[in-house]
C-alpha positions in Angstrom: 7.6 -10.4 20.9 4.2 -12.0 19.1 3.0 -8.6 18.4 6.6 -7.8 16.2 6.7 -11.3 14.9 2.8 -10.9 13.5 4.0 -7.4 12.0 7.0 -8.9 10.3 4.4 -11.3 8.5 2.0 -8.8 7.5 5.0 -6.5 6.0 6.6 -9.5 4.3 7.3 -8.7 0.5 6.9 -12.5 -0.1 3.2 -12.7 1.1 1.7 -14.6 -1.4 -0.9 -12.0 -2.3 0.1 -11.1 -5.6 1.6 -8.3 -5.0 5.0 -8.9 -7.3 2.6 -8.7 -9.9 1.3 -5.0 -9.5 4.2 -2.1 -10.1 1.5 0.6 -9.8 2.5 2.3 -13.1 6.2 2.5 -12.7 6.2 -0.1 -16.1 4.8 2.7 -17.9 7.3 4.8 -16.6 10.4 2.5 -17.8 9.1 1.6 -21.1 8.3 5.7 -21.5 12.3 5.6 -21.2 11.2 8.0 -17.9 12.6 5.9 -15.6 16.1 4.2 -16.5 18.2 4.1 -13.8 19.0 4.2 -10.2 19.0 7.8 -9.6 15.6 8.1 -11.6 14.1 4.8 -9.7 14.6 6.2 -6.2 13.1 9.9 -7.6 10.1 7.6 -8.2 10.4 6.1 -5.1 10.4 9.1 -3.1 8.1 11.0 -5.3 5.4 7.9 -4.7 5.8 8.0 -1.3 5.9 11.4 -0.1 3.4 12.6 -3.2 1.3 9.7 -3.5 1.1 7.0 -0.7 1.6 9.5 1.6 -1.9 11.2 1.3 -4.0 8.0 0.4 -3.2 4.7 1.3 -0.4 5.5 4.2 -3.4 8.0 5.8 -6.1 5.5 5.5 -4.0 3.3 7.1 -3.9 5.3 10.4 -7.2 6.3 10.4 -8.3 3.1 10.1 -6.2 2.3 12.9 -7.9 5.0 14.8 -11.6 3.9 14.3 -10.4 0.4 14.9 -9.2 1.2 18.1 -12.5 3.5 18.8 -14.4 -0.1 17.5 -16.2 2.4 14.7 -17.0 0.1 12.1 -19.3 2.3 10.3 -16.0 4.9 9.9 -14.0 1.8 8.7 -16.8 1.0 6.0 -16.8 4.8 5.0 -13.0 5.2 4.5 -12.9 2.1 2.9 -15.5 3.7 0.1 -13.7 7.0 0.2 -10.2 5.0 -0.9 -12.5 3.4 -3.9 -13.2 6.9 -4.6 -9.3 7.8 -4.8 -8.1 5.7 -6.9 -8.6 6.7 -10.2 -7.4 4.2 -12.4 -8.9 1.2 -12.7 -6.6 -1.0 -12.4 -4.9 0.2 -9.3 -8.2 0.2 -7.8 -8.9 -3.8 -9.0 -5.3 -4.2 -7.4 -6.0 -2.7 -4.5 -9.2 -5.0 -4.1 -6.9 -8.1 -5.0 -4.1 -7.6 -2.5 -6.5 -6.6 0.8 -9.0 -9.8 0.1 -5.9 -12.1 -0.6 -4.1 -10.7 2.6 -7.6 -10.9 4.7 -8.0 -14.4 4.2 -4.4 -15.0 5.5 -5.3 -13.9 8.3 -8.8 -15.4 8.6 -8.9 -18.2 11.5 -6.6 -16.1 14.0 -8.5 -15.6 17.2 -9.2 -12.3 18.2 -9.3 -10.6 15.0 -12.8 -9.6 15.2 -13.0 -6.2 13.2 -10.6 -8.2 10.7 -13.0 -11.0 10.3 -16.0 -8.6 10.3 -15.1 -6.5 7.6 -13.8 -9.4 5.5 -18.2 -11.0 6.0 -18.8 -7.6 4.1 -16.6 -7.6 1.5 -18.2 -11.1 1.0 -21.5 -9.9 1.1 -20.5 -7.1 -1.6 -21.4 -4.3 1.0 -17.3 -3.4 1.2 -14.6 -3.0 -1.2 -11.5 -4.4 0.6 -9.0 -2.4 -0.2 -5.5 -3.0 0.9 -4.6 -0.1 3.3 -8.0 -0.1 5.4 -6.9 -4.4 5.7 -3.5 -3.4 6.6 -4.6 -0.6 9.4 -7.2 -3.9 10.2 -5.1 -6.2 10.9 -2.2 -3.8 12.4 -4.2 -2.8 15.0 -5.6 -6.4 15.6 -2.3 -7.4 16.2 -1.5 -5.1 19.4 1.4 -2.8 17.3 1.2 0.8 18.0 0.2 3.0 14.9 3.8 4.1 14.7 5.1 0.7 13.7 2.0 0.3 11.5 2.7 3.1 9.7 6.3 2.3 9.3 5.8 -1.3 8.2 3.5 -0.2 5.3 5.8 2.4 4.0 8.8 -0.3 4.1 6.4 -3.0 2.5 5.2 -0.7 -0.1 9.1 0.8 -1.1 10.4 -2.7 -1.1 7.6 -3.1 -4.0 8.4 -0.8 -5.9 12.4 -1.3 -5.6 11.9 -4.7 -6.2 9.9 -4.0 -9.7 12.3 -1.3 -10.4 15.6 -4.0 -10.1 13.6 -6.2 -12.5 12.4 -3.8 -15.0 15.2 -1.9 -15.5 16.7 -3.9 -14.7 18.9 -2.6 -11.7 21.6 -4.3 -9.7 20.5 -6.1 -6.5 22.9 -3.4 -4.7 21.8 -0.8 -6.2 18.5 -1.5 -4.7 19.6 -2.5 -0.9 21.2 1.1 -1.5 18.1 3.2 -2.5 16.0 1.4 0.1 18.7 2.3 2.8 19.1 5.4 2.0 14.5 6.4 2.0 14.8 5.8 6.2 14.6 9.3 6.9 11.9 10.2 4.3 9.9 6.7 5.8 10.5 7.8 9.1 9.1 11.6 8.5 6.2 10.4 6.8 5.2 8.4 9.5 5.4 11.6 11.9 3.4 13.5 9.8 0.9 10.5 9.4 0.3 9.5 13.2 -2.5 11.9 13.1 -3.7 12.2 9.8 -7.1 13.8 9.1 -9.3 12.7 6.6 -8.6 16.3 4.7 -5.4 14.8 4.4 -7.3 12.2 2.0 -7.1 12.8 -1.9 -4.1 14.8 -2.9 -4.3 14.5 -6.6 -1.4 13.0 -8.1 -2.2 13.4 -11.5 1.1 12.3 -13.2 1.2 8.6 -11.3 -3.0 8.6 -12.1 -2.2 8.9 -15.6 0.9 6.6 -16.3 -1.7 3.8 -14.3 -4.5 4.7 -17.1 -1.9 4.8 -19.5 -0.2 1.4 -18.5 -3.7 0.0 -19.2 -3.5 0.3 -23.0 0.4 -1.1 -23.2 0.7 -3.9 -25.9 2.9 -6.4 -23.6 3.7 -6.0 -20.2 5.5 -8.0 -17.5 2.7 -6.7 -14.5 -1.0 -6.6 -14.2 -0.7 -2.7 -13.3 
């Protein structure tokens, strides 16, 4: 019961970690007039997480999880430099530094959490970059979940994100969000399958079109997010 209970706080939406103010591009995409509605919002949805999260920051995530559970910090330090090295844009890289360092230090006087707390020296130190999906695999493992769960916790947290900025953007109903969230279950629970034992060729799919909305949202006059 702990172990669900500490995954149900590190999937919480409301985490004060910032993350309600990152929409990873999709403002670009609604003030573009691309995204207007809520059979365009859950297209971007699915497109982001099959397309996008599904070959970075979801695979990351479990093979963190798998050189955490081999105690391989040196493989944790070298994904965490290969997901710098992903993220194109600046901004969702900055924002991917933000919301891991903020979630770390959470997390930062529970016993036990030694690769956590280890990890979180270097990024201190400057000698990591603390992005959010190698904290998440971190701390998921840390907290005695199997990867499964892991995997299926960060792919709720990060569609809840994006349905969330979507209701207020577009703005959407609050229904019409419940509804597209419901209705990604299957994809969520495929793309966890096809993550348990992710490679780290599986590492980089370019997704040029999200890559260049991000780089784009960077030069908007006014904006309600930070990316």
């Amino acid at each position: 019961m702990t172990s669900l209970l500490h995954l149900l706080h590190l999937c919480d939406p409301s985490l004060p970690i910032g993350g309600f103010s990152h929409s990873a591009g999709l403002e670009t995409y609604v003030l573009q007039g691309i995204v207007t509605n809520k059979i365009k919002t859950k297209e971007f949805v699915t497109e982001q997480l099959s397309r996008n999260i599904h070959f970075t920051d979801a695979a990351l995530v479990s093979l963190v999880f798998q050189a955490a559970f081999k105690d391989d910090f040196k493989t944790i330090l070298a994904l965490d430099t290969l997901c710098n090295a992903v993220k194109l844009p600046s901004e969702t890289r900055i924002a991917s530094n933000k919301l891991g360092t903020r979630l770390l230090k959470i997390f930062e006087k529970e016993e036990g959490f030694l690769l956590p707390n280890e990890y979180y020296q270097m990024i201190k130190t400057g000698k990591a970059f603390g992005h959010y999906c190698i904290v998440f695999g971190l701390l998921a493992h840390a907290m005695n979940v199997t990867k499964g769960e892991s995997l299926a916790a960060f792919y709720y947290n990060v569609a809840t994100g994006f349905i969330t900025n979507a209701v207020k953007l577009i703005p959407l109903g609050q229904q019409d969000g419940q509804e597209i969230l419901l209705s990604l279950f299957p994809l969520i629970n495929e793309l966890v399958k096809n993550n348990l034992n992710a490679g780290i060729e599986m590492v980089g799919y370019c997704c040029t079109g999200f890559d260049i909305k991000c780089m784009q949202h960077e030069q908007v006059y006014s904006r309600l997010y930070m990316s």
